[in-house]
C-alpha positions in Angstrom: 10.6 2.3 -0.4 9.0 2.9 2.9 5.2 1.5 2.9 2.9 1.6 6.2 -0.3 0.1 7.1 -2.9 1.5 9.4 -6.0 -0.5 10.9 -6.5 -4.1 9.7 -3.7 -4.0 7.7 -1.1 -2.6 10.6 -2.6 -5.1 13.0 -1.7 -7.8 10.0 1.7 -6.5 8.7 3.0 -3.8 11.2 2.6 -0.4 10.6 5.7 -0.3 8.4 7.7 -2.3 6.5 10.6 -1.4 3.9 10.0 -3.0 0.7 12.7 -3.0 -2.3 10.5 -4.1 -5.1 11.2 -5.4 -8.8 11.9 -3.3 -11.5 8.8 -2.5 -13.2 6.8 -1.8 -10.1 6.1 1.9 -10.8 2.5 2.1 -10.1 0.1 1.7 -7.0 -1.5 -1.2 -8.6 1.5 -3.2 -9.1 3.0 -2.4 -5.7 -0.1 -3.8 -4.5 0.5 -6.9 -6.6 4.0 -7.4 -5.5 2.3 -7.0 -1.6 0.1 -10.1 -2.3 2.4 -12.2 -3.1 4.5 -11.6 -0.3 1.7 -11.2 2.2 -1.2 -13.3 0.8 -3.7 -13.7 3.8 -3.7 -9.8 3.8 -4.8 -10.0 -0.4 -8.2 -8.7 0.8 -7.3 -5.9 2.2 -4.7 -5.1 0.5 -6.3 -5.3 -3.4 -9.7 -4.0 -2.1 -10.3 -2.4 1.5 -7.6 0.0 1.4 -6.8 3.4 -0.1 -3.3 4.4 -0.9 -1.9 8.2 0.0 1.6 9.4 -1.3 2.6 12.9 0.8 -0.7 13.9 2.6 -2.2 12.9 -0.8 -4.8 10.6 -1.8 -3.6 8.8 -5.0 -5.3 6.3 -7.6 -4.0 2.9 -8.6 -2.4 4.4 -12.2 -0.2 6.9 -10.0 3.6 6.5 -10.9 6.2 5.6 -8.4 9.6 7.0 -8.1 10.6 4.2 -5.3 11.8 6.7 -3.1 8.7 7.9 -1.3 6.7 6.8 1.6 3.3 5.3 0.6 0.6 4.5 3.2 -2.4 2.0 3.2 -5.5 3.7 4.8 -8.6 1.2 5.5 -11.8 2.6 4.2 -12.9 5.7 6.3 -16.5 6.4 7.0 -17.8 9.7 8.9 -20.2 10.5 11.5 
């Protein structure tokens, strides 16, 4: 599964990074948990400034994975 960053968390990571997780990852949520343990100093950003988009779509922390799409962290946006 493909996974990029953008913002704090590209200037941390890299803006993408392939990641083969364990079985049983098939939400946001736990994809996020399996990121903190591998990258703790980013757990900040990763569990609460970020918003996760699958295909051009926003999607919440219960969304199911299929492990073969590309999902990207987005830091909070604001407008102007």
């Amino acid at each position: 599964m493909k996974v990029r960053f953008y913002g704090r968390l590209g200037e941390m990571l890299g803006a993408e990074i392939d990641v083969d997780p364990p079985a049983g990852t098939d939400t946001v949520l736990k994809l996020r948990e399996v990121l903190v343990q591998t990258y703790p100093d980013a757990s900040t950003d990763l569990r609460q400034r970020s918003r996760a988009c699958i295909a051009d779509t926003m999607v919440s922390e219960d969304h199911k994975l299929l492990g073969t799409e590309t999902i990207e962290f987005f830091p909070p946006l604001s407008g102007g």
